[in-house]
C-alpha positions as CSV (number, residue, x, y, z in Angstrom):
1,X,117.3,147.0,128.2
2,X,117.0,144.6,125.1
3,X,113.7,146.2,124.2
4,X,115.0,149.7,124.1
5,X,118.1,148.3,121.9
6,X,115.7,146.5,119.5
7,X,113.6,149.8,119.6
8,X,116.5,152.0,118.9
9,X,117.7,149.4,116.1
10,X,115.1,149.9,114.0
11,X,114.8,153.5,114.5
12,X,117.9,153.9,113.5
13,X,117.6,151.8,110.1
14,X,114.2,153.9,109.4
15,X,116.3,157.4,109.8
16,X,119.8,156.2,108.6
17,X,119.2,153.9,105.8
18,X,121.8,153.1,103.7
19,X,119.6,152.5,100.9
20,X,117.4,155.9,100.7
21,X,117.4,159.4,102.9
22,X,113.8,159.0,104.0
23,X,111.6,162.7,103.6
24,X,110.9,163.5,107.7
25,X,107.7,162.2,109.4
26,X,106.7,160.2,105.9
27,X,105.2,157.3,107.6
28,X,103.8,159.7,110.0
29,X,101.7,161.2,107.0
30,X,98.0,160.4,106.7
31,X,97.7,160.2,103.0
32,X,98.7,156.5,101.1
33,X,99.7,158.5,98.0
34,X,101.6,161.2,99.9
35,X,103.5,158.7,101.5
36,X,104.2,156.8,98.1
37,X,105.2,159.5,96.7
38,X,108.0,160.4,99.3
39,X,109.3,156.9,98.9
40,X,109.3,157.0,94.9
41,X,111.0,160.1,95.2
42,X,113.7,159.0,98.1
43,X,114.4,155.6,96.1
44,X,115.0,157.2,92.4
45,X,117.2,159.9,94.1
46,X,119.3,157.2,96.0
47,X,123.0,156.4,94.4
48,X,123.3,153.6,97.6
49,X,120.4,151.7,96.8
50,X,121.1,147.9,95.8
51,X,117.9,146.6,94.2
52,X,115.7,148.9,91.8
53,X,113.9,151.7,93.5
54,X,110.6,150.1,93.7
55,X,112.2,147.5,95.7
56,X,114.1,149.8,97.9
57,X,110.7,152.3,98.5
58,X,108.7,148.8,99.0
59,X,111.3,147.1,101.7
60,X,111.6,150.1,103.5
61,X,108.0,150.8,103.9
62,X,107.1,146.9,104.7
63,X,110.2,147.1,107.2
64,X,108.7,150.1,109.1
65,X,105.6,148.5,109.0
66,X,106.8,145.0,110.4
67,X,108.8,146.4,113.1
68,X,106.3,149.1,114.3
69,X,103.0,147.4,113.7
70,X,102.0,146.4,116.9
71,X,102.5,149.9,118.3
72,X,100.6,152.0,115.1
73,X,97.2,152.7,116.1
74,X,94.6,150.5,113.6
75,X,94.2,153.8,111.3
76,X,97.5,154.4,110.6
77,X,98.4,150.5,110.1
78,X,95.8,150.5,107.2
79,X,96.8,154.2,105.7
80,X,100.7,152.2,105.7
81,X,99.2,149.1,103.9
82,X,97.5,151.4,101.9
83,X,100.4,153.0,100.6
84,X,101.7,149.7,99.2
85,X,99.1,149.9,97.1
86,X,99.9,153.6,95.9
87,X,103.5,152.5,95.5
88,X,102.7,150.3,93.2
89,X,100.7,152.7,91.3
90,X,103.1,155.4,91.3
91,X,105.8,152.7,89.7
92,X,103.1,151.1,87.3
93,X,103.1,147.7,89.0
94,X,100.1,145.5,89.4
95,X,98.2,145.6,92.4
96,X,98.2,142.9,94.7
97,X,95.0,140.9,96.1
């Protein structure tokens, strides 16, 4: 029962955010920049966000991430850490090592 709550938790946050509306399916997506991209777009649209929208499109994706990564398959794990990298791109930070 406390494994379905915990599971439902976080789905929920994912889908009702009250930092961005989340495009459907975006970390479903199997393209880094496409998935970027939906969060640049979610975080500069957002009027609930608290921090600036790179922060709000990079803590949501690392939260989906955290909380679903030993249940994403390998190849979708790496097309998510990927899109960190395109994130940053798409808001003209510096990659990361």
């Amino acid at each position: 029962m406390a494994t379905a709550h915990k599971e439902k938790w976080s789905a929920d946050v994912t889908e009702h955010s009250d930092a961005l509306d989340l495009e459907e399916h975006v970390f479903e997506q199997h393209d880094p920049k496409a998935i970027a991209a939906s969060l640049k777009r979610s975080a500069e649209r957002s009027d609930r966000r608290k921090a600036e929208p790179f922060r709000s499109a990079m803590s949501m994706l690392t939260f989906y991430i955290n909380r679903a990564g030993k249940n994403l398959p390998d190849k979708q794990k790496k097309v998510l850490e990927d899109a960190k990298d395109e994130l940053r791109a798409a808001f003209g930070r510096e990659k990361e090592d």
